[in-house]
Structure formats: C-alpha cells, structure tokens
C-alpha positions in Angstrom: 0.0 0.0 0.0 1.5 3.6 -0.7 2.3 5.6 1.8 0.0 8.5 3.3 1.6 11.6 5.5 4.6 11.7 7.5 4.8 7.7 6.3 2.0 6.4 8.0 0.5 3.3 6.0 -2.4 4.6 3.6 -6.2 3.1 4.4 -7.7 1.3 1.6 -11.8 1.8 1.8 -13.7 -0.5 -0.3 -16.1 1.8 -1.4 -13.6 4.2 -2.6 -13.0 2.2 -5.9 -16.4 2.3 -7.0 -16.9 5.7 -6.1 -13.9 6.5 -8.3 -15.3 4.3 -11.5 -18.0 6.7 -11.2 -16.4 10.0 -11.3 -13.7 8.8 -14.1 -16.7 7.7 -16.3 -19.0 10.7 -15.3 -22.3 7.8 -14.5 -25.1 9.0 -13.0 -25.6 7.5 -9.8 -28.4 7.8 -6.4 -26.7 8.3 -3.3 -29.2 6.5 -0.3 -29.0 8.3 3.0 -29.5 6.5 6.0 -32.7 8.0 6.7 -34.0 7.8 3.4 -33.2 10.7 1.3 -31.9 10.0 -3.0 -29.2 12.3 -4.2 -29.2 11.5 -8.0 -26.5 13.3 -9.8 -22.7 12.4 -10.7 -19.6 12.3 -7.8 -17.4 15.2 -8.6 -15.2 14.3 -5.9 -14.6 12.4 -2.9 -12.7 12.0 0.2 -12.0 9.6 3.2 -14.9 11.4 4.8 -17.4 13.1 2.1 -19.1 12.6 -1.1 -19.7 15.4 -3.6 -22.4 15.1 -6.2 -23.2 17.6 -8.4 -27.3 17.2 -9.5 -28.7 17.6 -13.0 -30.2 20.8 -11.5 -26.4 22.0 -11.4 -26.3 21.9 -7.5 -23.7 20.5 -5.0 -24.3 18.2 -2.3 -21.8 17.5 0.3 -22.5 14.4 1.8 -21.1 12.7 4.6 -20.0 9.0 4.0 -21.5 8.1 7.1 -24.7 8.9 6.4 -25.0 6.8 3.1 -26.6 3.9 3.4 -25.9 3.1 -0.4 -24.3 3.9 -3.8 -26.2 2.8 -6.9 -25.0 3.0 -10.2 -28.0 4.3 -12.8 -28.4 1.8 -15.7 -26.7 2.5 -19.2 -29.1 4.4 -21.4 
C-alpha cells in the first residue's frame, strides 16, 4: 500500500473504488441516505470522509459517508 503523511501506511476503503469508477466515467448515480433521502447526480469528488455530487439541476451536495446507506449506479441508457 502507498504511503500517506509523515509515512504512516495509507487506508484502503472498499467503497472508494467504486466511487472513483463513477467520477472517471461521469455515470449518474443515487446516493441513499441512511434516513431515506436519494441524491441522484454524478460524484465530482470524494474524500475519506465526504461525497460530492453535483445534481442535473447544477447543484452540489456535500454528503457525509457516514450517512449513506448506499451507492447505486443508474443503468446505461
């Protein structure tokens, strides 16, 4: 595993390679919320502790990873 800051071993999340798929390929995805709420939009960008998907509507929503209950990828049009 590569190396984060100051040397300290990096963490691997599982969800992180899916969540990059999506960006690089610009899907549309619905992001499920714990309590129920459907973000549908693409990720723009993501950390070890946020989600950021930009809605067809043009808006941002920051989203905390753990609030999301799931990640679904829309189906190829």
């Amino acid at each position: 595993m590569p190396n984060g800051p100051m040397g300290e071993p990096q963490m691997g999340f599982q969800q992180d390679g899916q969540l990059q798929q999506l960006r690089e390929q610009g899907r549309d995805c619905t992001v499920i919320t714990v309590n129920g709420a459907r973000i549908q939009g693409k990720i723009e960008a993501f950390d070890r502790f946020v989600i950021v998907v930009r809605t067809s509507a043009g808006k941002q929503s920051l989203i905390y990873k753990h609030a999301v209950s799931t990640v679904v990828a829309d189906s190829a049009k």
